[in-house]
PQR file with spaces between the fields and no chain letter, atoms N, CA, C, O and H, PARSE charges and radii, in Angstrom:
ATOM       1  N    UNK     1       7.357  -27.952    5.844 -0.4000 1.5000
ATOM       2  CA   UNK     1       7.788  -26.604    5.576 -0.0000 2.0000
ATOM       3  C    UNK     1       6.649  -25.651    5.935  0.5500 1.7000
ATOM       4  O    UNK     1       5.708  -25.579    5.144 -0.5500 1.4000
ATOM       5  N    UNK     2       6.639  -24.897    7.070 -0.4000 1.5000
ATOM       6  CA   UNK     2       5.652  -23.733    7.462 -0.0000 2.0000
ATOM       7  C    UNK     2       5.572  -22.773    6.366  0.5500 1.7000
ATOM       8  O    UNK     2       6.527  -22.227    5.814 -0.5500 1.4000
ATOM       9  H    UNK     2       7.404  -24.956    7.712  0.4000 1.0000
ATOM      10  N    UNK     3       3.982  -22.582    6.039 -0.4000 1.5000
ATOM      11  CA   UNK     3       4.104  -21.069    5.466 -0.0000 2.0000
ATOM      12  C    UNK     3       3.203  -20.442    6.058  0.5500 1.7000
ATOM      13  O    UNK     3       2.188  -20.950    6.535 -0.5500 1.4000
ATOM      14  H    UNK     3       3.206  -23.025    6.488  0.4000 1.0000
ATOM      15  N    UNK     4       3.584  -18.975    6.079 -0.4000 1.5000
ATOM      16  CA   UNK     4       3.127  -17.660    6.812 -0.0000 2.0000
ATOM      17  C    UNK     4       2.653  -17.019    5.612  0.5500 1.7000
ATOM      18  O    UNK     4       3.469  -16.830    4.709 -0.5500 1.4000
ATOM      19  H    UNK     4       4.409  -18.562    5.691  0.4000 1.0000
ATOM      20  N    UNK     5       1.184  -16.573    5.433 -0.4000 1.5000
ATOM      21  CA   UNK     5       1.127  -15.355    4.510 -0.0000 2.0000
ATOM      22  C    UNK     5       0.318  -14.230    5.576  0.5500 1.7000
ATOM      23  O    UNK     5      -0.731  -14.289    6.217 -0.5500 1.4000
ATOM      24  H    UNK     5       0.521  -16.726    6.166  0.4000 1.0000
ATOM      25  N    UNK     6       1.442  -13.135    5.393 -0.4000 1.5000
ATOM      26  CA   UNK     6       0.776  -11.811    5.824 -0.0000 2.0000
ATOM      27  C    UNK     6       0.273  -11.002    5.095  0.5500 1.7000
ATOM      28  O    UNK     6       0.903  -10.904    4.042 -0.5500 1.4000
ATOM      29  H    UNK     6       2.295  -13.087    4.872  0.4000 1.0000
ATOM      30  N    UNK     7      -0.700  -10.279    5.170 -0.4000 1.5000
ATOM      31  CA   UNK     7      -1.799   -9.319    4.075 -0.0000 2.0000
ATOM      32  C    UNK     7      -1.862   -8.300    5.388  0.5500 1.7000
ATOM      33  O    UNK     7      -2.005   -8.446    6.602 -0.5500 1.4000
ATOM      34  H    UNK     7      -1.211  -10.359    6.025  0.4000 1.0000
ATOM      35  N    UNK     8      -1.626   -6.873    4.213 -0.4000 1.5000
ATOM      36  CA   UNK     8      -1.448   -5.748    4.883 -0.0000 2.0000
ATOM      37  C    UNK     8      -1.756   -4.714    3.885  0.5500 1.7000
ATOM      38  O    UNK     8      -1.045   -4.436    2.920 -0.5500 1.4000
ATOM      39  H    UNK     8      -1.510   -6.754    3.226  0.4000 1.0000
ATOM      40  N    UNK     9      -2.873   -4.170    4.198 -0.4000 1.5000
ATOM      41  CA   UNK     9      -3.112   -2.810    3.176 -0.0000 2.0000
ATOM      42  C    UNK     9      -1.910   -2.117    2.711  0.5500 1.7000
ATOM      43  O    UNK     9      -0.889   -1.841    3.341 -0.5500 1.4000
ATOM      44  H    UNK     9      -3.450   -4.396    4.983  0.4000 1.0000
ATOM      45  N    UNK    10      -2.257   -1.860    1.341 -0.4000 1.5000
ATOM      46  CA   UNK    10      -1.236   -1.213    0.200 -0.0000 2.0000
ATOM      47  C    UNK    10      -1.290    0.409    0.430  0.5500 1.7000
ATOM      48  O    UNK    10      -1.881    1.208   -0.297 -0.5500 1.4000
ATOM      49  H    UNK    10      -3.086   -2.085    0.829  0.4000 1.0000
ATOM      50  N    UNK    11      -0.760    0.621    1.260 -0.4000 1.5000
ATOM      51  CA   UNK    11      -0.965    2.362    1.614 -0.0000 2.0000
ATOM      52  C    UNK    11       0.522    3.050    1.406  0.5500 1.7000
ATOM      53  O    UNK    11       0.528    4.245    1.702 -0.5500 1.4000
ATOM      54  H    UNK    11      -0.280   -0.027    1.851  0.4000 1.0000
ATOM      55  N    UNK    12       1.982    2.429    0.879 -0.4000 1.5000
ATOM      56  CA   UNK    12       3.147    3.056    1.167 -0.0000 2.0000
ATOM      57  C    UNK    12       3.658    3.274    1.939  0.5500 1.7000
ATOM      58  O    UNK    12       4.872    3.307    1.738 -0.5500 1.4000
ATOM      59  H    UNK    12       1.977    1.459    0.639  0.4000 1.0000
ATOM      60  N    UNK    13       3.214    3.562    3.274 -0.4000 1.5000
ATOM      61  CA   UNK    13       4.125    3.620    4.292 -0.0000 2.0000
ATOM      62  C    UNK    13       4.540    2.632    4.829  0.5500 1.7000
ATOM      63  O    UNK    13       4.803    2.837    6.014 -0.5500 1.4000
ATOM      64  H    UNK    13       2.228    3.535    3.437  0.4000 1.0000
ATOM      65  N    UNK    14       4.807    1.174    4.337 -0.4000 1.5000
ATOM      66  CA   UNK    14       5.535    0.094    5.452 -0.0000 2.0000
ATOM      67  C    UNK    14       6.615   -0.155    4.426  0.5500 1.7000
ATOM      68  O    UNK    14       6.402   -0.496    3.262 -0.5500 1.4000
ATOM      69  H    UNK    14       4.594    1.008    3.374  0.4000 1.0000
ATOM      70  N    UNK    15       8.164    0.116    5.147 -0.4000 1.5000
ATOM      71  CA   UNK    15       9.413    0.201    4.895 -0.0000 2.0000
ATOM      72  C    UNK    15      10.215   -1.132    4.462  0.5500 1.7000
ATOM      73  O    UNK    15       9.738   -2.104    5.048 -0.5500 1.4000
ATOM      74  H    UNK    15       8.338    0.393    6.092  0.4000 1.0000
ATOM      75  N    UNK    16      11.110   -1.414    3.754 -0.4000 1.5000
ATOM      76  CA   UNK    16      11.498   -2.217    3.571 -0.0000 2.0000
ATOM      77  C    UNK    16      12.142   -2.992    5.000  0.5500 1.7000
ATOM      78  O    UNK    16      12.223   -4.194    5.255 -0.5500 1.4000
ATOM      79  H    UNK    16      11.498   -0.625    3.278  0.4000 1.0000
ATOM      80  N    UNK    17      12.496   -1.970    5.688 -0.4000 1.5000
ATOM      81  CA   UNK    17      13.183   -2.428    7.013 -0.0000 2.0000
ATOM      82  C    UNK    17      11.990   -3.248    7.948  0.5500 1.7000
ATOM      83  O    UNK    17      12.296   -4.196    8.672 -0.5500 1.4000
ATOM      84  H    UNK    17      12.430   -0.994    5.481  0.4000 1.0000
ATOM      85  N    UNK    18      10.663   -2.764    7.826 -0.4000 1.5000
ATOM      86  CA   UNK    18       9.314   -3.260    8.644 -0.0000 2.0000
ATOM      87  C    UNK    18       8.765   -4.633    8.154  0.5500 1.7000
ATOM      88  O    UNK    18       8.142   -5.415    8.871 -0.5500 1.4000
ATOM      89  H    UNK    18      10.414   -1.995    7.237  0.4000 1.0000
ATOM      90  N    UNK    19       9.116   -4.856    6.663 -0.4000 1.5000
ATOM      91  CA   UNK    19       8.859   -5.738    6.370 -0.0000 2.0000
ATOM      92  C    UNK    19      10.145   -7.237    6.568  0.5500 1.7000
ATOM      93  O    UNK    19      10.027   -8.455    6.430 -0.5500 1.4000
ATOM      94  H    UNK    19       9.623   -4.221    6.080  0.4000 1.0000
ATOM      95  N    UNK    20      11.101   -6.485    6.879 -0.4000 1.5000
ATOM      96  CA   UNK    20      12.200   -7.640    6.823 -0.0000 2.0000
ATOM      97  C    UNK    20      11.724   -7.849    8.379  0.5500 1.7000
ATOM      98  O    UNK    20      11.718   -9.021    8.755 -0.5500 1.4000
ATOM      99  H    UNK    20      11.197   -5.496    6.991  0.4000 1.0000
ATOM     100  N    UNK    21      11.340   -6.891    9.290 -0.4000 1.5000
ATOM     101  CA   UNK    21      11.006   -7.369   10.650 -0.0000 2.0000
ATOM     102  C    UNK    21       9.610   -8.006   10.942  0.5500 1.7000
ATOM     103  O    UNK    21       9.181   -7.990   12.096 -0.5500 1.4000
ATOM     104  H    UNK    21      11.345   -5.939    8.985  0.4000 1.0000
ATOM     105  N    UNK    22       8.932   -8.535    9.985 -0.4000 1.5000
ATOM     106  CA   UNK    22       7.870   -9.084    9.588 -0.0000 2.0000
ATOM     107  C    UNK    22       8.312  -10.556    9.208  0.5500 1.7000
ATOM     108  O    UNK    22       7.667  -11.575    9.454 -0.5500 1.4000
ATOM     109  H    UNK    22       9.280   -8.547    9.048  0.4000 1.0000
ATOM     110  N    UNK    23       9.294  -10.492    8.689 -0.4000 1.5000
ATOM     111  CA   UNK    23       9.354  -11.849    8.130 -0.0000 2.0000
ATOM     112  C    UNK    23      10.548  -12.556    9.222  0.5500 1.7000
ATOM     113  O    UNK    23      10.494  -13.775    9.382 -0.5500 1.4000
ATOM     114  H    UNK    23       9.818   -9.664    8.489  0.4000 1.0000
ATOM     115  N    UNK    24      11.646  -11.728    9.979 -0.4000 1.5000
ATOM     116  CA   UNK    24      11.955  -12.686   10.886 -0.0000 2.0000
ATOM     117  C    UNK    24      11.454  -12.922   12.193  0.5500 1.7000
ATOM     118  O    UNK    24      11.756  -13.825   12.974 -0.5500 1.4000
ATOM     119  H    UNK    24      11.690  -10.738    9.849  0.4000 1.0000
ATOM     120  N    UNK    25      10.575  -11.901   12.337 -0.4000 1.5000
ATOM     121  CA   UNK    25       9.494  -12.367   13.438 -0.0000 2.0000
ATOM     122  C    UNK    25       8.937  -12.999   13.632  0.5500 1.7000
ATOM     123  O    UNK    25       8.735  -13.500   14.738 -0.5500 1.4000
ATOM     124  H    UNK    25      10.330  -11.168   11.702  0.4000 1.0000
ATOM     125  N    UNK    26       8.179  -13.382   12.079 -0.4000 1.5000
ATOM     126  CA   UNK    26       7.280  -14.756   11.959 -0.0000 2.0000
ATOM     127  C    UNK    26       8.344  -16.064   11.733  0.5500 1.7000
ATOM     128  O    UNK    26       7.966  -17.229   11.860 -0.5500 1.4000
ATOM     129  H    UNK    26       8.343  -12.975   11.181  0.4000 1.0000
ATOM     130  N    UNK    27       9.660  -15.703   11.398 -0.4000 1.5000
ATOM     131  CA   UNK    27       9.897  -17.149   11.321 -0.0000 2.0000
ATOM     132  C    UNK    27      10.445  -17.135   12.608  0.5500 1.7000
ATOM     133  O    UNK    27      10.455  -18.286   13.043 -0.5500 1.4000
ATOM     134  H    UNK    27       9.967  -14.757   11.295  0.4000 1.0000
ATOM     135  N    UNK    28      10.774  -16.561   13.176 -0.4000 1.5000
ATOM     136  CA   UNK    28      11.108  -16.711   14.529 -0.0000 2.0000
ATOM     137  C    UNK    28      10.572  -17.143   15.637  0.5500 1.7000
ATOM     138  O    UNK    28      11.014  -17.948   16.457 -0.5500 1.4000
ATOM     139  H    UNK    28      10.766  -15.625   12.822  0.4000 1.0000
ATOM     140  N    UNK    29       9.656  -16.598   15.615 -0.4000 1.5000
ATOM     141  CA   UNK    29       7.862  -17.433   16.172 -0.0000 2.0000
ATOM     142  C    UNK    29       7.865  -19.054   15.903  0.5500 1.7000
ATOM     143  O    UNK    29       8.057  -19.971   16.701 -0.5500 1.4000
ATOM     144  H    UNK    29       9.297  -15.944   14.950  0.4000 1.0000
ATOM     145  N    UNK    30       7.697  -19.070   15.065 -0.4000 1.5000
ATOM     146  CA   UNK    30       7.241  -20.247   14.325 -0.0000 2.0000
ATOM     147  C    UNK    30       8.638  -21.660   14.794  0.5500 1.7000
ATOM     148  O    UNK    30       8.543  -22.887   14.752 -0.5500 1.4000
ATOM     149  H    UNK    30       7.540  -18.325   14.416  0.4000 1.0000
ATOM     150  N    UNK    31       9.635  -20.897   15.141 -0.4000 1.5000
ATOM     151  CA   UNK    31      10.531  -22.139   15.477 -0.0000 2.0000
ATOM     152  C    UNK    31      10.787  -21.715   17.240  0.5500 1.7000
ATOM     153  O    UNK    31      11.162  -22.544   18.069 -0.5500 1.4000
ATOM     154  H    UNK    31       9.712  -19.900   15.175  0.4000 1.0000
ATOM     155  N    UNK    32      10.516  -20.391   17.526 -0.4000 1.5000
ATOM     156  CA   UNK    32      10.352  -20.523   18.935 -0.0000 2.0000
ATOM     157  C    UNK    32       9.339  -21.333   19.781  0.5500 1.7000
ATOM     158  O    UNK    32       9.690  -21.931   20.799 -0.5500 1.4000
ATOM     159  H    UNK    32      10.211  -19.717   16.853  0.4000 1.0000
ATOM     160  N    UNK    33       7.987  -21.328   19.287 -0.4000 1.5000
ATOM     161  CA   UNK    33       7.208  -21.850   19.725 -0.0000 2.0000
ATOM     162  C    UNK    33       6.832  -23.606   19.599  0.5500 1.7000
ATOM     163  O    UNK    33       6.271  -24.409   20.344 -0.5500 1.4000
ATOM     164  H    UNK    33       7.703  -20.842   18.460  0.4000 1.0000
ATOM     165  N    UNK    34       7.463  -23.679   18.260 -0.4000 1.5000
ATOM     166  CA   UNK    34       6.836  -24.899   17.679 -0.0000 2.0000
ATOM     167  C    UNK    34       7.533  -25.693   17.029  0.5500 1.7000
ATOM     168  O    UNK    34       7.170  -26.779   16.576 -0.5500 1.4000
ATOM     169  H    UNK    34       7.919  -23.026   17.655  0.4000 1.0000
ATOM     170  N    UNK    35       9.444  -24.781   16.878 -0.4000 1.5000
ATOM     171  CA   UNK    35      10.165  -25.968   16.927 -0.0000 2.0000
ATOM     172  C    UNK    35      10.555  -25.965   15.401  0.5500 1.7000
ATOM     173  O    UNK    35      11.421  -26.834   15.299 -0.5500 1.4000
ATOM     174  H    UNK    35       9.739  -23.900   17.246  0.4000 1.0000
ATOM     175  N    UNK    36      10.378  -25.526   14.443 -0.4000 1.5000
ATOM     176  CA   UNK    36      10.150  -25.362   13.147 -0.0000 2.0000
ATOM     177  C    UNK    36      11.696  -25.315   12.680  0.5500 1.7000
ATOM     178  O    UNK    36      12.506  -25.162   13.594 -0.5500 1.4000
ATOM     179  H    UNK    36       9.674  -24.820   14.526  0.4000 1.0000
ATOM     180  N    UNK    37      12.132  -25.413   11.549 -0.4000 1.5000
ATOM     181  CA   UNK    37      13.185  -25.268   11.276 -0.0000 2.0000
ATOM     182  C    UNK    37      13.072  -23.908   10.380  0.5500 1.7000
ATOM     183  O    UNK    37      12.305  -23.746    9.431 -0.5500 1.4000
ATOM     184  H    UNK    37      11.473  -25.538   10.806  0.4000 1.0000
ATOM     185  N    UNK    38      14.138  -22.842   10.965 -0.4000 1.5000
ATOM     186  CA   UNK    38      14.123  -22.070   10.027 -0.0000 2.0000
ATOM     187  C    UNK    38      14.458  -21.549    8.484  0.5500 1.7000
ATOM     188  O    UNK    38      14.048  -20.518    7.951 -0.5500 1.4000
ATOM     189  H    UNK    38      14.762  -22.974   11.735  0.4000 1.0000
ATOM     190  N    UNK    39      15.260  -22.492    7.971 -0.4000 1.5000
ATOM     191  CA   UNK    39      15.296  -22.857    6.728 -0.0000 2.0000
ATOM     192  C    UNK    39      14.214  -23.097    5.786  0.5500 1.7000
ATOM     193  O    UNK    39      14.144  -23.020    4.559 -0.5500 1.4000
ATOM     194  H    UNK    39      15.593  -23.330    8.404  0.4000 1.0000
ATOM     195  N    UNK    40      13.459  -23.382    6.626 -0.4000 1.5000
ATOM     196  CA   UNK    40      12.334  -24.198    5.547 -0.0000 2.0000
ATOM     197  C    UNK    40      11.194  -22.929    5.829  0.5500 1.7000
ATOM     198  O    UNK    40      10.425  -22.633    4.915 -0.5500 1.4000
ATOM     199  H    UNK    40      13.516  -23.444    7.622  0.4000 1.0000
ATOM     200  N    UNK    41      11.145  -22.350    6.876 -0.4000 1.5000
ATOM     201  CA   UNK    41       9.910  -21.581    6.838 -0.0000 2.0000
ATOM     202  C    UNK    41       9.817  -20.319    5.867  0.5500 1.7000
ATOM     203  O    UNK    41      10.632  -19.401    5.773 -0.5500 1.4000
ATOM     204  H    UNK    41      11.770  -22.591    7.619  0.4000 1.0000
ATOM     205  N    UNK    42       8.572  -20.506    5.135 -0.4000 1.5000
ATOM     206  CA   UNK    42       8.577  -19.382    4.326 -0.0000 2.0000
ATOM     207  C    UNK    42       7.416  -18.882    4.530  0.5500 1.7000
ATOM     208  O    UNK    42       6.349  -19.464    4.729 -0.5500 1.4000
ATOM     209  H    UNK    42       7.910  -21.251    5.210  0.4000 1.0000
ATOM     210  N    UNK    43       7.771  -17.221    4.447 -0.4000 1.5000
ATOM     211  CA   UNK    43       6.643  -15.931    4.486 -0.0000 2.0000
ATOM     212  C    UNK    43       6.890  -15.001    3.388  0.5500 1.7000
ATOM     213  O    UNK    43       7.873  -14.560    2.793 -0.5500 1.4000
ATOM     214  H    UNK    43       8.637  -16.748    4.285  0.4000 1.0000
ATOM     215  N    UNK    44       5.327  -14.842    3.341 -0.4000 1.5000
ATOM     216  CA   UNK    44       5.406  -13.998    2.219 -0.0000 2.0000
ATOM     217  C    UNK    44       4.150  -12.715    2.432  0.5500 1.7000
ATOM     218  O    UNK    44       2.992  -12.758    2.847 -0.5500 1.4000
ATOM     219  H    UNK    44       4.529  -15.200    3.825  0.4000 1.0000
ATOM     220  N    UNK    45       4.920  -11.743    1.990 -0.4000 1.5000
ATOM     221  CA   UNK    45       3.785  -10.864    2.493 -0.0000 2.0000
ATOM     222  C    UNK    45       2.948   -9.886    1.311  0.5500 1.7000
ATOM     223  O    UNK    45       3.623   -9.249    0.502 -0.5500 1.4000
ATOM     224  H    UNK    45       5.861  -11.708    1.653  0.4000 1.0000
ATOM     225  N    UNK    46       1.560   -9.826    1.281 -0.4000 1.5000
ATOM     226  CA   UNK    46       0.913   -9.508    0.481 -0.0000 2.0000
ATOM     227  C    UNK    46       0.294   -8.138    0.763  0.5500 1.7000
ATOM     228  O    UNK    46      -0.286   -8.051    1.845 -0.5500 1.4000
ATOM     229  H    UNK    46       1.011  -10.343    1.938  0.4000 1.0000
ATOM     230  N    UNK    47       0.311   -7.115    0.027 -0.4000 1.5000
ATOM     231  CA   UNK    47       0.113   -5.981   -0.101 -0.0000 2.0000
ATOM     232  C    UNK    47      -1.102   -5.726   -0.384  0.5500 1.7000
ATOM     233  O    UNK    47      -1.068   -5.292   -1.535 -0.5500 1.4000
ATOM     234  H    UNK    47       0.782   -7.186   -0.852  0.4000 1.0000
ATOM     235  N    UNK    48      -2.144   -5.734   -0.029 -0.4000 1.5000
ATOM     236  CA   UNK    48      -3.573   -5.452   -1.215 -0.0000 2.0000
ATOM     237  C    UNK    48      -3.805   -3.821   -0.670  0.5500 1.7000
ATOM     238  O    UNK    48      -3.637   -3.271    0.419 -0.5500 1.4000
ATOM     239  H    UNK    48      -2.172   -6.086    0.907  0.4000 1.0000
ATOM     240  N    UNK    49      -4.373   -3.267   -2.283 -0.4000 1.5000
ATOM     241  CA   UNK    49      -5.408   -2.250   -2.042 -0.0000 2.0000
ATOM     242  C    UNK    49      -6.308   -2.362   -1.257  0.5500 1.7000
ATOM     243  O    UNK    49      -6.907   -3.364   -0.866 -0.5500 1.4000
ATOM     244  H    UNK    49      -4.509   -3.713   -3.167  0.4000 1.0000
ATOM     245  N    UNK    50      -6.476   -0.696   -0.871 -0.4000 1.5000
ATOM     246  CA   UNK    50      -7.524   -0.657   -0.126 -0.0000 2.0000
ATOM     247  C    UNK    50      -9.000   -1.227   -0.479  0.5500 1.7000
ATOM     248  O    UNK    50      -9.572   -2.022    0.267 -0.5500 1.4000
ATOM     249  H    UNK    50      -5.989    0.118   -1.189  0.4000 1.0000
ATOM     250  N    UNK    51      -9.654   -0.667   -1.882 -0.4000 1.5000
ATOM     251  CA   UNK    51     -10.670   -1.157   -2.270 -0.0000 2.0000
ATOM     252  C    UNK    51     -10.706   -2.664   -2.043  0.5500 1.7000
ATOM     253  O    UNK    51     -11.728   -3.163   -1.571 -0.5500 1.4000
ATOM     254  H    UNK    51      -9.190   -0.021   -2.488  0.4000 1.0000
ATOM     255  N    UNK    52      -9.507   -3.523   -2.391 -0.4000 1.5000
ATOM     256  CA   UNK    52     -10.565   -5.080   -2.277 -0.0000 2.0000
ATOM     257  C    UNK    52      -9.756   -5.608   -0.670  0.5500 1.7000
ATOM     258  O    UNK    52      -9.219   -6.692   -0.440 -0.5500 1.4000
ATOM     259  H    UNK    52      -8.677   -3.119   -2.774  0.4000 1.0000
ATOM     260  N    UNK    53      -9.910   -4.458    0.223 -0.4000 1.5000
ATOM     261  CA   UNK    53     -10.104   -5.415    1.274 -0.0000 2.0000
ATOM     262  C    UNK    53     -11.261   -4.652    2.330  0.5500 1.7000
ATOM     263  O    UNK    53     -11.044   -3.460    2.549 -0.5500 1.4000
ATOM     264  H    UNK    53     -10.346   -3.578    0.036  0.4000 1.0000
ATOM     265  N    UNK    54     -12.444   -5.258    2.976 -0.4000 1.5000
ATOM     266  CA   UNK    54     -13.313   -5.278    3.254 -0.0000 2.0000
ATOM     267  C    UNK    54     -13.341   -5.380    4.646  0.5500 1.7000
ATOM     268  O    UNK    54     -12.438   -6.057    5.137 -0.5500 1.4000
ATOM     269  H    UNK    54     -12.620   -6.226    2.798  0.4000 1.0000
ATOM     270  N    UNK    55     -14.544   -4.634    5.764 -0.4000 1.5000
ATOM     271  CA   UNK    55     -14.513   -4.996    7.178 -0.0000 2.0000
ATOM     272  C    UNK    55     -16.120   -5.068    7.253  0.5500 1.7000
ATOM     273  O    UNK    55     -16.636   -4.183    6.569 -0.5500 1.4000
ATOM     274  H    UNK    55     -15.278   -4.084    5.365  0.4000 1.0000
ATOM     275  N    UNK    56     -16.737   -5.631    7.699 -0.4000 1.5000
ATOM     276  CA   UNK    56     -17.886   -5.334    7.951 -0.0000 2.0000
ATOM     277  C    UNK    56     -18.830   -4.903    6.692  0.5500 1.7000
ATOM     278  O    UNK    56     -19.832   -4.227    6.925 -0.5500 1.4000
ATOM     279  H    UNK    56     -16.318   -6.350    8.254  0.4000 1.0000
ATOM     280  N    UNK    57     -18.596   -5.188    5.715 -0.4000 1.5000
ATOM     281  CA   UNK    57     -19.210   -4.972    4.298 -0.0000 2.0000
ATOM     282  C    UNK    57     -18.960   -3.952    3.666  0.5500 1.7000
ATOM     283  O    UNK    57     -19.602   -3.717    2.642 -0.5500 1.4000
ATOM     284  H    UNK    57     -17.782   -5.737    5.526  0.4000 1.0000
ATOM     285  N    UNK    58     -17.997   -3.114    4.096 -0.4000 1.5000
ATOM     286  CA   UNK    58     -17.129   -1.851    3.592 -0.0000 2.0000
ATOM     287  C    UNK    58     -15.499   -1.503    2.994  0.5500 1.7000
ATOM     288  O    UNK    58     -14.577   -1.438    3.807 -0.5500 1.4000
ATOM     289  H    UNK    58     -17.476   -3.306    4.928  0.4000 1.0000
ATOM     290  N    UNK    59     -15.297   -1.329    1.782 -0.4000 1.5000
ATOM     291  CA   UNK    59     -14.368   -1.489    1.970 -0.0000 2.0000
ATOM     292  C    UNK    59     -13.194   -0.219    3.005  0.5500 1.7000
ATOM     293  O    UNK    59     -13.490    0.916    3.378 -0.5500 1.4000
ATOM     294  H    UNK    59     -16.046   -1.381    1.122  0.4000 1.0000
ATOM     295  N    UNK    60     -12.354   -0.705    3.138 -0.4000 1.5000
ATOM     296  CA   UNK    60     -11.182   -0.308    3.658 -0.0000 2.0000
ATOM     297  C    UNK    60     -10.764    1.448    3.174  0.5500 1.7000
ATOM     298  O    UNK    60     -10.240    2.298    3.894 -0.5500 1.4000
ATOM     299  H    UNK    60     -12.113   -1.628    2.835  0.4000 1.0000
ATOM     300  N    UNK    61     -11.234    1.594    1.641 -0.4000 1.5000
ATOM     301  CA   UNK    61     -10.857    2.940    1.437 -0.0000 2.0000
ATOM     302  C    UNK    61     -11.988    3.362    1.853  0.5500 1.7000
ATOM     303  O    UNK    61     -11.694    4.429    2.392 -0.5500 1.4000
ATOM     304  H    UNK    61     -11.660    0.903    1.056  0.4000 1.0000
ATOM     305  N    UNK    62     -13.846    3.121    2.022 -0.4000 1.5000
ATOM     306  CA   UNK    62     -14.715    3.527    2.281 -0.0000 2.0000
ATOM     307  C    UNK    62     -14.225    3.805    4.168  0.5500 1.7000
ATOM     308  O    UNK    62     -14.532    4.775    4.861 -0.5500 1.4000
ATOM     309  H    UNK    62     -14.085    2.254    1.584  0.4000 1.0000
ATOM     310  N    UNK    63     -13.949    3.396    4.304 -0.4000 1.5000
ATOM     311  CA   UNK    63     -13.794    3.202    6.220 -0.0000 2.0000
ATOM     312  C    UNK    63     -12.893    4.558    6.460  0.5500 1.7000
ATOM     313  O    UNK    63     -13.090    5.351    7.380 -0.5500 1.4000
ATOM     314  H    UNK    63     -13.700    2.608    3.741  0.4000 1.0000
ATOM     315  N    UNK    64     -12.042    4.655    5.631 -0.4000 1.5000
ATOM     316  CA   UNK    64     -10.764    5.536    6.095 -0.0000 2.0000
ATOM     317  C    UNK    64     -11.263    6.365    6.011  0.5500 1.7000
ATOM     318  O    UNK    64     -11.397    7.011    7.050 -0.5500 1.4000
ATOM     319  H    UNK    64     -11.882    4.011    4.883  0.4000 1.0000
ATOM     320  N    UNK    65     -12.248    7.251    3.955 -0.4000 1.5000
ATOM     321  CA   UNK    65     -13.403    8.436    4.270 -0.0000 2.0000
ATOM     322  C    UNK    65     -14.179    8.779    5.137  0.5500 1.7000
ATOM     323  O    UNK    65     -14.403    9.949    5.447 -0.5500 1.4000
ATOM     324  H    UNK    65     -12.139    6.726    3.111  0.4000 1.0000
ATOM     325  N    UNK    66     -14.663    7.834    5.611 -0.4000 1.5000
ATOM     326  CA   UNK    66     -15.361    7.860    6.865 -0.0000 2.0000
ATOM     327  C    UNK    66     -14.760    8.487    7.803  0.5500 1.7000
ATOM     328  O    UNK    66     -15.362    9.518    8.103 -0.5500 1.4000
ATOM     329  H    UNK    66     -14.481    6.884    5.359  0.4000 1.0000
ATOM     330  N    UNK    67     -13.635    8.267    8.517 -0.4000 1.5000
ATOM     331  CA   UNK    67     -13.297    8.652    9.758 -0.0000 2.0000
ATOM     332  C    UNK    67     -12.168    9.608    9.510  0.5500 1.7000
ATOM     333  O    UNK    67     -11.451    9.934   10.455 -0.5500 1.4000
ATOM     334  H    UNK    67     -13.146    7.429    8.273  0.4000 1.0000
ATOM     335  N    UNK    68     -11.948   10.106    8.233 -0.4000 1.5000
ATOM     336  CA   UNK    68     -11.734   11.793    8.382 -0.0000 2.0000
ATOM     337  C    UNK    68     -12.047   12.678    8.180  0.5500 1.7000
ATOM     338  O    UNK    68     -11.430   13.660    8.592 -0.5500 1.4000
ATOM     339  H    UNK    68     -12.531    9.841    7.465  0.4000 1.0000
């Protein structure tokens, strides 16, 4: 059984519709390429705040102040 976890900053703007095209993309992938059964593949997608996600020793809300 494949699992997919996607992590995507918690900012509000990704739609319920973006995320359903998130999840049959990846399972779609996953049995286009490699044969997978799609039944069994599960994704799940994780939302984090900005603060605990990090690039280069900064976080993510520090980066965004930055560049406006």
């Amino acid at each position: 059984m494949p699992y997919v976890n996607i992590k995507i900053t918690r900012e509000g703007n990704v739609t319920p519709e973006q995320k359903q095209a998130l999840i049959e993309g990846a399972t779609n992938l996953l049995h286009d390429v490699l044969g997978k059964n799609k039944k069994t593949t599960v994704v799940v997608i994780d939302e984090v705040d900005t603060d605990n996600w990090g690039i280069g020793g900064i976080s993510v809300t520090e980066i965004r102040k930055r560049n406006n």
